[in-house]
N, C-alpha and C positions, 0 to 999 in steps of 0.2 A: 947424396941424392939431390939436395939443394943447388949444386952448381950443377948439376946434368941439367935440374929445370930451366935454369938462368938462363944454360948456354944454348939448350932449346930455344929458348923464349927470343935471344938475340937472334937465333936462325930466324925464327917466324917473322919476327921485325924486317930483318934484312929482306926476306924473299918477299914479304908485303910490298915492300919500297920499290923492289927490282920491279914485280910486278905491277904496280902500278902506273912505270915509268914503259915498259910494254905495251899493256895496254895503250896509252895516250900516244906513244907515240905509232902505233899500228893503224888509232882511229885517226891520225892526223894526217898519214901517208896515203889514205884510200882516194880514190880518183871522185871528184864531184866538190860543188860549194854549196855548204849548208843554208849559206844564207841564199842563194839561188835557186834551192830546193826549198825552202819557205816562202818562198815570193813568188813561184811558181816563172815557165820561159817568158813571159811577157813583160817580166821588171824591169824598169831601165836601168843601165848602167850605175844611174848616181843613187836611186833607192838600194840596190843592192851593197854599196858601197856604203851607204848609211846602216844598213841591216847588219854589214861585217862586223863596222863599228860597235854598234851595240850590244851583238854577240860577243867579240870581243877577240874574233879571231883574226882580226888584220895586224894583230902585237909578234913580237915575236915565241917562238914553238915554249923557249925554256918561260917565259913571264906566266904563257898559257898555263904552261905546265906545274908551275909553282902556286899559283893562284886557286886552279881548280882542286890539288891534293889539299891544299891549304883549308881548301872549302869544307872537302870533303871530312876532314878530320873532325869538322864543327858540325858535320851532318848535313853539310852546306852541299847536296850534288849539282847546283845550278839549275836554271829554268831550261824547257825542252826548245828545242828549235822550232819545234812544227807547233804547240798547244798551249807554247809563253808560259805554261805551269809550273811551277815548282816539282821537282824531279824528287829530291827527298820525300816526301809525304806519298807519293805515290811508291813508289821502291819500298817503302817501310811497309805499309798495306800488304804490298803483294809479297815480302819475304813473309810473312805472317802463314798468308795463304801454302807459301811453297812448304816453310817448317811445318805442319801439320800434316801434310802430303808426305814428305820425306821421313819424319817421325813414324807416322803411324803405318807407311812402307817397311822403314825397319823393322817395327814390331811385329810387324807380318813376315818379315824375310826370318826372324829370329824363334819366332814361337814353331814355326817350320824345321826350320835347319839344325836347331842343336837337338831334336829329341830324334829327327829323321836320322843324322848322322849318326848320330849316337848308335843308334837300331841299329842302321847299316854295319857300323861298323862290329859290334858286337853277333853282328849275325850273317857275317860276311862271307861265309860257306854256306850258309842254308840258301833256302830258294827264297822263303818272306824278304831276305837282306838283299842280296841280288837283287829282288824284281823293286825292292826300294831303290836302288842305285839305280836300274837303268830307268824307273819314272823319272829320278833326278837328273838323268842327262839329257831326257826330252824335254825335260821343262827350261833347259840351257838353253836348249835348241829356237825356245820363243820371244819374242822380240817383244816388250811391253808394254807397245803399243796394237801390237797384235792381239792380245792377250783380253787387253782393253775392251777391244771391241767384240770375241767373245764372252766377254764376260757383259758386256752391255745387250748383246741379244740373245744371251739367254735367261739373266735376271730382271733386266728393266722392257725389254720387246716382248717375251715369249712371257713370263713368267711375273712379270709388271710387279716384284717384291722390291727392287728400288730403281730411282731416279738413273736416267741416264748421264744425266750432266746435271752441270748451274752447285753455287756455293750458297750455304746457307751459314753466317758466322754465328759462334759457339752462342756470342751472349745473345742472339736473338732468338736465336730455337734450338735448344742442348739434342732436343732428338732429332730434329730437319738433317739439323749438322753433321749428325754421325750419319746416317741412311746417306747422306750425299757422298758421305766421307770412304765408307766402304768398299766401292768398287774401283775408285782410283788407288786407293792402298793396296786391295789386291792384285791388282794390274801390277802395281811395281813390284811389291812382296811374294809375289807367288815366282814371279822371273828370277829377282835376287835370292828368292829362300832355293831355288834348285839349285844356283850355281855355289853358295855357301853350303848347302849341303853337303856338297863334292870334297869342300877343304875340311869339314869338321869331321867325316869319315875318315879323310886321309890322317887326321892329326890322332884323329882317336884311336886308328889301326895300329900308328907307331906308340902309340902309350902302351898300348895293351901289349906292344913286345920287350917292356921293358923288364930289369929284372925286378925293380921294385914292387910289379904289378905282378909276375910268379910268386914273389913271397910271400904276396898277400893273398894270393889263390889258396897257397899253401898251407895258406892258417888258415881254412874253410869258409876265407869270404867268397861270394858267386862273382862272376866275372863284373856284374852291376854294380854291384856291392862295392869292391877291389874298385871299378873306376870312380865312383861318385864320391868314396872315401877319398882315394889315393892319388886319382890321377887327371880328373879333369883341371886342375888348374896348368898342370904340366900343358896339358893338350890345347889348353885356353891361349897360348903364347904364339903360335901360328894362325892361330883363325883370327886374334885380336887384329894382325896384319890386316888380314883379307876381308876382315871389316871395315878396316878402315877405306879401304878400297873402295867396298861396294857401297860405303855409303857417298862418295864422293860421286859414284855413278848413280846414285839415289838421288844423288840432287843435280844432274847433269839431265837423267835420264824423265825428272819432273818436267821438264822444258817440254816435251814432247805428247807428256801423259796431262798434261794440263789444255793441252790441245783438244786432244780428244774429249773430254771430259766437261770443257768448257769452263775451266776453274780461272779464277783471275788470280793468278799469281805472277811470280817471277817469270815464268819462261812462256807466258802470255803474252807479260810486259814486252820482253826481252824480243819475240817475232814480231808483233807490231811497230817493235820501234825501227826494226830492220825494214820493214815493208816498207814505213814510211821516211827513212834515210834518216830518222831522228839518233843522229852519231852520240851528241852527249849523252842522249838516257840510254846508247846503247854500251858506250864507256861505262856508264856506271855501274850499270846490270852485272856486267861482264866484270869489273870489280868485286865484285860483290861475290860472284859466283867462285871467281878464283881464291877470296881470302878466307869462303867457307871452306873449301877443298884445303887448303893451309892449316888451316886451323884445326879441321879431322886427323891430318896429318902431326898435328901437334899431339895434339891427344894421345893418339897411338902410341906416338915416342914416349909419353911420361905414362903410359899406363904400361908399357915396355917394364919401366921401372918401380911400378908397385907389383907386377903380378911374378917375375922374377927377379927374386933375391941376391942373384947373381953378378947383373947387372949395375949395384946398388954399390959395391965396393971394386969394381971393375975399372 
């Protein structure tokens, strides 16, 4: 089990690397001069060329390239092109903001999903089962950013029980914080809890055809009983997947929910810097974003291997 981790752990290294060398080189090839786009069309020739310099991009691609990973590894993401600040201090802030979005999303796609599936799946002939299933494929059906915005007029417009937008951080006001926190968590949770719904019924339908889960019928446990005993871990090996999944789009799909919402986060960060051509803070973001997505992806792999046994001398 130790050298699965390792050899995991080498993938994640390596695809970090690749991906970083990606990234930089995709923000390098884009048409426009940073330092042109800080200095605004009226810069002359020789200020712009001093601007190059001090940025740092008149060196060549690979120097660039070794210099700002270098950085980065120290935490170091460089100063912004467009507001000369320090890009780290800022990016750290707002992944703060995103992980508490994306967190507290999951907790909502998951307090949903494993008890809905579950139902569904144990009640998949009746009408209650059914008519939970096909809630859950209209709730696939909504976009959550859509989602967002009814749930913003009809809690915070019509019904004025919370805030529409704006962040309020934990250690200044534990209760602002959460009321602020609720309707953007439900905006992403309520989207991702339909669509994992969908996989935790499917998984749960195939456990209950096993034979393991007959024998346990057989000895007069009820079919709740016979799964909760016997078989949600078996069932738990498929959805761990497609968790992992959804939370990668849990934190893709913040980019867009922070928008609405007005939260300062990462994918706040992340459209401003693009608005305003600020390429390094938008390399970094865009780092940042991919080695979270890697990392879930890690996860998954090594929890592959604690939740089946099989796996483990494979």
């Amino acid at each position: 089990m130790t050298v699965k981790i390792v050899r995991r752990l080498a993938i994640l290294v390596a695809s970090v690397l690749a991906a970083s060398i990606v990234v930089f080189l995709f923000m390098a090839v884009l048409p426009g001069d940073p330092a042109q786009v800080a200095l605004g069309v009226n810069a002359t020739p020789e200020l712009v060329a001093k601007t190059r310099a001090e940025f740092g991009i008149d060196r060549p691609l690979v120097t660039q390239y070794f210099d700002w990973i270098g950085g980065v590894l120290q935490g170091d993401f460089g100063r912004s092109y467009v507001t000369r600040e320090e890009i780290g201090p800022a990016l750290t802030d707002r992944l703060g903001v995103t992980l508490w979005l994306v967190g507290a999303g999951m907790l909502v796609a998951l307090l949903i999903a494993v008890p809905a599936g579950t139902f569904a799946a144990v009640r998949h002939r009746k009408a209650d089962g059914t008519a939970l299933s096909g809630l859950s494929q209209i709730g696939v059906a909504i976009p959550a950013f859509l989602a967002g915005i009814i749930l913003v007029q009809i809690f915070a417009v019509q019904l004025r029980w919370l805030p529409s937008g704006g962040w309020t951080p934990p250690v200044q006001d534990p209760g602002e914080f959460l009321r602020g926190l609720v309707l953007p968590a439900l905006s992403l949770g309520l989207v991702q809890g339909a669509v994992l719904t969908r996989y935790v019924r499917s998984a749960v339908l195939d456990t209950l055809g096993q034979d393991y889960l007959r024998t346990a019928r057989s000895k007069g446990l009820r079919p709740f009983q016979a799964l909760f005993r016997h078989g949600l871990r078996n069932a738990s090996v498929p959805v761990v997947t497609v968790l992992g999944l959804q939370l990668s789009t849990l934190l893709i799909g913040a980019v867009v929910v922070e928008r609405v919402f007005v939260l300062p986060g990462l994918g706040s960060m992340l459209l401003d810097s693009v608005a305003s051509r600020d390429l390094l803070a938008v390399q970094g973001i865009v780092l940042v974003l991919v080695v979270g997505v890697l990392l879930v992806n890690f996860v998954v792999d090594v929890l592959y291997t604690v939740l089946d046994p099989r796996l483990r001398g494979s």
